[in-house]
N, C-alpha and C positions, 0 to 999 in steps of 0.2 A: 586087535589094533584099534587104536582110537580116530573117530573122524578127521580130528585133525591129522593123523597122521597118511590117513589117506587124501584129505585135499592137496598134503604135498607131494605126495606121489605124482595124483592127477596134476599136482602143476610141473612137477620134472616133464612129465611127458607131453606136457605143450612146450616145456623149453627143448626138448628134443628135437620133436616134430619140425620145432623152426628149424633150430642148429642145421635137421638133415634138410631142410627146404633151402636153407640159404646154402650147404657145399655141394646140393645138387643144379642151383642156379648160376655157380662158378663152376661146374663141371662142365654145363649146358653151353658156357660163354665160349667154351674151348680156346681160351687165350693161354692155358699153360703148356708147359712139355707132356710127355709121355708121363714119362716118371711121376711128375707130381698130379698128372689124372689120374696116374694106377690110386698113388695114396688118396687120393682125396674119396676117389671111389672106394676104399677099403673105408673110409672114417663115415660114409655114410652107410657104408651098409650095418657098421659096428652099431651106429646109434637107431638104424631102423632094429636093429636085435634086441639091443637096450630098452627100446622104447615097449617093444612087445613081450622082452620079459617082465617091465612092471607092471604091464597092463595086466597081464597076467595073474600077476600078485595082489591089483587092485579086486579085480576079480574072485580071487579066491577069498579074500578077506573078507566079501560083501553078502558070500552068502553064508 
């Protein structure tokens, strides 16, 4: 894999990191129902999974 294509890796997973930082700071605010904190909580734990399985791949590709 080519550096560049590892800088875009490393940068999905700053866009991730935010994405789960900002529906973890409207989980936090507890202004919604039930229901849409079940989902909101299912959408960040996807993207914290996401975020570590590229890390992962940035990883393996580095060594």
């Amino acid at each position: 894999m080519e550096e560049r294509d590892l800088l875009l890796l490393e940068s999905a997973i700053t866009a991730i990191e935010e994405a789960a930082a900002a529906v973890g700071r409207e989980i936090e605010r507890d202004r919604l129902g039930a229901s849409s904190l079940a989902r909101l909580s299912t959408v960040e734990a996807e993207l914290r999974r996401s975020r570590l399985a590229i890390e992962e791949i940035v990883q393996e590709e580095r060594r």
